[in-house]
C-alpha positions in Angstrom: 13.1 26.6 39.7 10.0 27.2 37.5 7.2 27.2 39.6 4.5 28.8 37.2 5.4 25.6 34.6 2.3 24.5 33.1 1.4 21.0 31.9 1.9 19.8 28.8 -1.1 19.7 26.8 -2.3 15.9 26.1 -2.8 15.3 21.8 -6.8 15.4 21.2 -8.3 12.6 18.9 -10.9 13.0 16.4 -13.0 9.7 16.3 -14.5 9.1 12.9 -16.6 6.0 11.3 -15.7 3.1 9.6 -17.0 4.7 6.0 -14.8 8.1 6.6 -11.4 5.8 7.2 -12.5 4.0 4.1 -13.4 7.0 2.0 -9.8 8.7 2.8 -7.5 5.8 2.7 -9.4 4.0 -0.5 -9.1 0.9 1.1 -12.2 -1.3 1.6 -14.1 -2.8 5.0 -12.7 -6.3 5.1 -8.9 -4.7 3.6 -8.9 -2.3 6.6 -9.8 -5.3 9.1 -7.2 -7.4 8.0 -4.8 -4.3 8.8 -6.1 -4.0 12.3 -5.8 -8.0 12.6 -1.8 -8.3 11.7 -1.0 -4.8 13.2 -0.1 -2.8 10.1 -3.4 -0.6 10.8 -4.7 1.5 14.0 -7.3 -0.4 15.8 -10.9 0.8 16.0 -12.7 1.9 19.3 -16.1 0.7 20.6 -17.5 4.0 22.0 -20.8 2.8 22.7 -24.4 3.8 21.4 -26.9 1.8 19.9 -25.3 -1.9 18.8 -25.6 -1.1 14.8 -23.4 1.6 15.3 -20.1 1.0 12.9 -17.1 0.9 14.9 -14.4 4.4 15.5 -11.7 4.9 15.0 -9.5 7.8 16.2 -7.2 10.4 14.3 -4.1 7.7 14.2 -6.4 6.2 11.4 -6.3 9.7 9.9 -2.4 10.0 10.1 -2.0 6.2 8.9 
Protein backbone atom coordinates (compact mmCIF):
# COMPACT_ATOMS: atom_id res chain seq x y z
CA UNK A 1 0.00 0.00 0.00
CA UNK A 2 0.88 3.54 -1.20
CA UNK A 3 0.77 5.59 1.59
CA UNK A 4 2.77 8.80 0.18
CA UNK A 5 -0.19 8.83 -2.87
CA UNK A 6 -1.09 12.26 -3.52
CA UNK A 7 -4.39 13.69 -4.76
CA UNK A 8 -5.29 14.14 -7.90
CA UNK A 9 -5.10 17.56 -9.02
CA UNK A 10 -8.70 19.19 -9.69
CA UNK A 11 -8.92 20.87 -13.69
CA UNK A 12 -8.54 24.89 -13.09
CA UNK A 13 -11.08 27.15 -15.16
CA UNK A 14 -10.36 30.33 -16.77
CA UNK A 15 -13.52 32.58 -16.58
CA UNK A 16 -13.73 34.95 -19.42
CA UNK A 17 -16.53 37.59 -20.58
CA UNK A 18 -19.28 37.39 -22.75
CA UNK A 19 -17.30 39.51 -25.67
CA UNK A 20 -14.12 37.01 -25.43
CA UNK A 21 -16.52 33.79 -26.06
CA UNK A 22 -17.97 35.76 -28.89
CA UNK A 23 -14.71 37.03 -30.37
CA UNK A 24 -13.32 33.30 -30.39
CA UNK A 25 -16.21 31.23 -31.39
CA UNK A 26 -17.66 34.10 -34.10
CA UNK A 27 -20.91 33.57 -32.95
CA UNK A 28 -22.96 36.55 -31.73
CA UNK A 29 -24.74 37.45 -28.13
CA UNK A 30 -28.35 36.31 -28.75
CA UNK A 31 -26.74 32.98 -31.11
CA UNK A 32 -24.63 32.00 -27.97
CA UNK A 33 -27.85 32.43 -25.60
CA UNK A 34 -29.91 30.30 -27.61
CA UNK A 35 -27.00 27.66 -27.22
CA UNK A 36 -26.97 27.87 -23.46
CA UNK A 37 -30.98 27.75 -23.67
CA UNK A 38 -31.35 24.23 -25.67
CA UNK A 39 -28.10 22.79 -24.16
CA UNK A 40 -25.77 22.68 -27.17
CA UNK A 41 -23.58 25.48 -25.43
CA UNK A 42 -21.73 25.72 -21.78
CA UNK A 43 -23.76 27.86 -19.49
CA UNK A 44 -22.42 31.19 -18.21
CA UNK A 45 -21.55 31.87 -14.43
CA UNK A 46 -22.81 34.84 -12.31
CA UNK A 47 -19.63 35.68 -10.33
CA UNK A 48 -20.76 38.64 -8.81
CA UNK A 49 -19.51 42.45 -8.99
CA UNK A 50 -21.21 45.37 -9.91
CA UNK A 51 -24.87 44.31 -11.67
CA UNK A 52 -23.62 45.72 -15.34
CA UNK A 53 -21.06 43.26 -15.29
CA UNK A 54 -21.60 40.80 -18.51
CA UNK A 55 -21.99 37.42 -17.51
CA UNK A 56 -18.70 34.47 -17.36
CA UNK A 57 -18.18 31.93 -18.55
CA UNK A 58 -15.49 29.32 -17.83
CA UNK A 59 -12.85 27.49 -20.05
CA UNK A 60 -15.57 24.69 -21.19
CA UNK A 61 -16.72 27.75 -23.39
CA UNK A 62 -13.08 27.89 -24.55
CA UNK A 63 -12.95 24.11 -25.44
CA UNK A 64 -16.62 24.27 -27.03
Amino acid sequence: MNTNSQPTPKTKHRFIRLSEVMSRTGYGRTSIYRKMEDGSFPKSLKLGGPPKDPNEFDSRAIAW
